[in-house]
N, C-alpha and C positions, 0 to 999 in steps of 0.2 A: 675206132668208133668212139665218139664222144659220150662223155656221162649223161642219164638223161637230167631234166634240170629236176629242182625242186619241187615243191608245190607252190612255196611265196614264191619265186619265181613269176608263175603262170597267176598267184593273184595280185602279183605287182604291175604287172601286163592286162586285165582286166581295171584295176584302177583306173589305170591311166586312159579307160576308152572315154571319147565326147561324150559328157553328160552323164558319165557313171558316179554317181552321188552314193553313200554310205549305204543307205536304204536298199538300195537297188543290189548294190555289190552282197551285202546281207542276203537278202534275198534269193538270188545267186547263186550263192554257194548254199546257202543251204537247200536247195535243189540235186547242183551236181555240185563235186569234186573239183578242186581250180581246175586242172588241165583236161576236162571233159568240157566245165563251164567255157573253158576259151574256145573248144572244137565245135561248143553250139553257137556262139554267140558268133564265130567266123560264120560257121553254116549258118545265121540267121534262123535259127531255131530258139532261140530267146523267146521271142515274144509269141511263138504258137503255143507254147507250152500253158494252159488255161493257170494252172496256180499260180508260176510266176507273174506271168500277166496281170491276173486280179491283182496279186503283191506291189508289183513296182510299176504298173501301167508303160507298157512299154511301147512307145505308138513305133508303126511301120519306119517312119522317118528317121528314128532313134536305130532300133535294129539296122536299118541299111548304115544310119552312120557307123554301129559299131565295125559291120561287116566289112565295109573299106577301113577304116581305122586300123581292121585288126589282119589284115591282110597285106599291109605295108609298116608290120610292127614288127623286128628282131628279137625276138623274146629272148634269146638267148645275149644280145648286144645289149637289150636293156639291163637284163639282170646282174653284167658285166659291170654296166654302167653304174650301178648302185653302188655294189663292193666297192669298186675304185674309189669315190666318194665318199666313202666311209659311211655309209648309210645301211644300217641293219634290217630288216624286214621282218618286223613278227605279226605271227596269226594268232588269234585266243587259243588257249590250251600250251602253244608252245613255249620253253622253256624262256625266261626272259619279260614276259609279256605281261605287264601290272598287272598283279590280281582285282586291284581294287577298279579298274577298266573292264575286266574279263568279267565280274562280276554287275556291272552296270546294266540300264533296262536295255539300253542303244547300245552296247558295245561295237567298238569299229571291228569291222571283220578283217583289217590287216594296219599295221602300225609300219609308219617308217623314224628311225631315229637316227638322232647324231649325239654323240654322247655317254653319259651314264644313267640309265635308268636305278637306279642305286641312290639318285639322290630323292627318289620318293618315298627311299625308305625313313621315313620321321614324318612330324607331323605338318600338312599343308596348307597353307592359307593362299588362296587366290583374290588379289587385287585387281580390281578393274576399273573401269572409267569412260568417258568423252576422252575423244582426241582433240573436243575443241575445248579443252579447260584452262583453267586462270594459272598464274605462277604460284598461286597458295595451293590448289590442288596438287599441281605440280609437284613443289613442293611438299605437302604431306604425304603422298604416295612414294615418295623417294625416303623420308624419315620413317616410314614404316615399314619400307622394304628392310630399312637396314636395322630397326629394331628386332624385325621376327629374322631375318638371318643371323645376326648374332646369337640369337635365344635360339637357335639348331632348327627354327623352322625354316621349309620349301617354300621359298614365294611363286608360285604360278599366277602367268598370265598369257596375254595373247599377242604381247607382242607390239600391240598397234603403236600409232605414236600417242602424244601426250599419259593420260595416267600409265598406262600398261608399261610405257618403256619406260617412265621414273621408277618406278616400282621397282624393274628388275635393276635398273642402275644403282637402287642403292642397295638391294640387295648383294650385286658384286662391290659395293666400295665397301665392304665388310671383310673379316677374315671367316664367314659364318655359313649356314649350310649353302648347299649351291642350289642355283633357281632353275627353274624347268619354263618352256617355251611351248606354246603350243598354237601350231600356225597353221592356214589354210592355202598354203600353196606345196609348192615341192620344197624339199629340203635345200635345192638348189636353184629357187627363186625368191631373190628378196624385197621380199614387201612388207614395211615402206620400206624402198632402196636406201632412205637417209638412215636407216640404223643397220645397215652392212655391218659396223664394226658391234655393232651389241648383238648379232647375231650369233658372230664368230666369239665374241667373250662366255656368251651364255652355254654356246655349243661346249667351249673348254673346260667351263669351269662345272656347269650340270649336262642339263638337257635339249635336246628338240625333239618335237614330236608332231609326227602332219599325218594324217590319214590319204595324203595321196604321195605318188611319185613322182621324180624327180623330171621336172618340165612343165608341172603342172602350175598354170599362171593366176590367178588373182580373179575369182567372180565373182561377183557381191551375192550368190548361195553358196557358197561354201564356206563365208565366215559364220552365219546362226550353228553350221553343223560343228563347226569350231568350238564354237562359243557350248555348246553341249560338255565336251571335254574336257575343257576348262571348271568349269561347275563342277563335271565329277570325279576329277583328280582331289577336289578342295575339301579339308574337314571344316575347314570355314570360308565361307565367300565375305570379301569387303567391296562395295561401293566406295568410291571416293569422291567422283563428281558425275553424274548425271546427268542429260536435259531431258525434259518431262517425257519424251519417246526417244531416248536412248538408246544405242545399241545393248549395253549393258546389261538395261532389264531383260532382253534376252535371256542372258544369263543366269539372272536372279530367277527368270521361272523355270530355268533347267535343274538351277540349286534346291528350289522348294519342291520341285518334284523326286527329287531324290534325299530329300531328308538333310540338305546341306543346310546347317545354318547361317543368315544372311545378317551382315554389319555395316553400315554404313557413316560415312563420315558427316555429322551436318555441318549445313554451310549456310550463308546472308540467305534470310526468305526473298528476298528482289531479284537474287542472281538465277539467271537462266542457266548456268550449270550446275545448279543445285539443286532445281526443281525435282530432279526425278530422286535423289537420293532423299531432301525432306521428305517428299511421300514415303516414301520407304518408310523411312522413321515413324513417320503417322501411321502407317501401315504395322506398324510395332517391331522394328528390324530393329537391334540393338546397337544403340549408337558406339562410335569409335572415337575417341579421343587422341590416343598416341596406342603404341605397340604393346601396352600394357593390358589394356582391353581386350585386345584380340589374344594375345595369352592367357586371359586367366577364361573367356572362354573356350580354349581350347584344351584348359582343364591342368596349364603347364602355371608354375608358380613365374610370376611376373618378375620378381628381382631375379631373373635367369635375362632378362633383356642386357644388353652391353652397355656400362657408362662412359666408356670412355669417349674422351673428344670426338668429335667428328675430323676428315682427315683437314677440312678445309679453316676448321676452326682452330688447329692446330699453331700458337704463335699468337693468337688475339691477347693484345693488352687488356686489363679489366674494366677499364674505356670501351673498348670498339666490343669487347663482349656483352656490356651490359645493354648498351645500345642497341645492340643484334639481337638479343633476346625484348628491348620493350617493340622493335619492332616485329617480329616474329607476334607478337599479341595482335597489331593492329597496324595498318598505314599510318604516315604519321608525315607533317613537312617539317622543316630543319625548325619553325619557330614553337611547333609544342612539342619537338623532342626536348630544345633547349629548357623549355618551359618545366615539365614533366621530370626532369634528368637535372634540371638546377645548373645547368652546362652555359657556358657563351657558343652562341651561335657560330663563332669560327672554326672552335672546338669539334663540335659537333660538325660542321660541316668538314672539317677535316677528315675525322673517322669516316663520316660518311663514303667518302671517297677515295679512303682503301678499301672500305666493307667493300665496294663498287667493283672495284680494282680485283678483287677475288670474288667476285661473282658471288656473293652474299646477298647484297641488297641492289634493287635498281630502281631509278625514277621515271615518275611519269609526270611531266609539267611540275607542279612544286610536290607532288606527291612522294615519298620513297616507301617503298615495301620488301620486306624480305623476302628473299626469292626461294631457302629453303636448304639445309645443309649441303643438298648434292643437288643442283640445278642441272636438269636437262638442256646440255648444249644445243638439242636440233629445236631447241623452240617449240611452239603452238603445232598441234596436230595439224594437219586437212587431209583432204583427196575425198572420192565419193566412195570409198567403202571401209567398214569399219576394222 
């Protein structure tokens, strides 16, 4: 006779029905017991039930989807499937399960991870952003991941492309605390598929963390429930870049309704991905400069940030360094670097073209700009969900 299973088990089998959203599964269980919850919702006894009902509005069409769903689900294959994976399953209350989650107004009613949950133990700052943001965003978000890692803080984010995944990129090119992931599909579906390999560094090095199981694909509601998470893992939330309805500020109003203090980076008042984080600032969010900031409001003493080189600036003559830094202030073309720097134009165009050469600086028509100590190899965000 077989053992019988768990309880995660049966609520990682509930998860996983069409259209079961956090609220709902909430909801749910706090009714019945997972594996009573999986015996109603097979019988289609879900949505007679008048409290849950009023709770998670369960229309007819839903229930019949769970009922087939849950009738051609291996609960005992799936829960297999997890283990294998290396995918743990916690429920609030059970051992493992972040208090500061368990503690939350929305707590998820079951956690799936890959990793170390260990690395939230210290203080956390979550960065966030547009996927469609500039190389200076970029880059700052990548320069601050790896300031507050060095300084033994958890960078969280979500992942996405542009700010989220510089962020945790330069958090790993640190030897500093490890960053935490928090994403809206299965632990074993990657989106965006172009950061596969940051998925797998992040899982090594900290965490992942997804409130559904393993199969579950990409819908544009299940990153806001995301985006919840993210917020309230954070003793401080940072903007970086913005557009005036962002996904981001999502975020930023999950932060404030939880007492998270909100940071944001300012940026050109003309640029469209800066719109939403200037407001911010108008709105009185305290601005971010570098890692320093974000340290000393989080109450940690600021020379605890790392000086050391960056890895990539490792080997810059005092030439290509100082160069690097007057761009890093500002764009600039080869005739008022020379200008500015007292340099011959061949000179400088020289430099320029190693900085180039190691992905420091890049051109655009006669313009050059620094791209930011750890440049995002996947480039500009896109796709239609955040």
């Amino acid at each position: 006779m077989s053992e019988p299973l768990p309880s995660a088990a049966w609520t990682a089998a509930l998860a996983g029905l069409p259209g079961m959203g956090p609220a709902r599964l909430s909801a749910i269980l706090r009714r019945w017991p997972p594996d009573e919850a999986w015996e109603a919702v097979t019988a289609a006894r879900a949505h007679l039930d008048p409290v849950v009902a009023a709770t998670v509005r369960i229309p007819e069409l839903c229930a019949s989807r769970w009922r087939t769903s849950a009738q051609d689900t291996d609960v005992a294959a799936l829960w297999a499937a997890h283990g294998a994976a290396g995918v743990d399953v916690r429920a609030p209350g059970e051992p493992g399960f972040p208090p500061v989650l368990g503690a939350d107004p929305e707590p998820p009613a079951v956690l799936f991870t890959r990793g170390h949950l260990g690395a939230l133990d210290r203080p956390r700052v979550a960065i966030v952003g547009t996927r469609r943001c500039t190389w200076a965003g970029r880059s700052i978000a990548a320069e601050l991941g790896a300031g507050l890692a060095s300084a033994g803080v958890c960078v969280v984010s979500g992942l996405a492309l542009g700010i989220d995944g510089a962020a945790h990129r330069g958090a790993l090119a640190t030897e500093g605390a490890p960053p935490v992931a928090v994403v809206g599909t299965g632990l074993d579906v990657v989106y965006p598929r172009r950061h596969a390999d940051l998925w797998e560094a992040v899982a090594a090095a900290g965490a992942m963390v997804s409130e559904y199981p393993l199969g579950t694909r990409p819908e544009p509601w299940r990153f806001p429930a995301r985006n919840r998470l993210v917020a309230a893992l954070a003793d401080v939330l940072v903007v970086v870049e913005s557009h005036a309805r962002g996904g981001s500020l999502h975020t930023v109003t999950a932060a404030l309704e939880r007492g998270v203090g909100v940071m944001a980076v300012p940026g050109p008042v003309r640029a469209a991905a800066s719109a939403g984080t200037n407001a911010l600032l108008v709105a009185g969010a305290a601005p971010v400069r570098d890692a320093d900031d974000v340290l000393i409001a989080l109450g940690l003493d600021s020379a605890a940030a790392c000086r050391r080189p960056p890895p990539d600036e490792v080997g810059l003559d005092p030439d290509e360094a100082i160069l690097l830094a007057d761009l890093r202030q500002s764009p600039a073309t080869v005739e008022q670097l020379a200008s500015r720097l007292d340099r011959s134009l061949a000179a400088v165009a020289v430099d320029l073209v190693r900085l180039e050469a190691r992905g420091l600086v890049i051109t655009s028509g006669s313009w050059w700009e620094a791209t930011g100590t750890y440049p995002d190899p996947q480039g500009p965000g896109g796709g239609s969900v955040p």
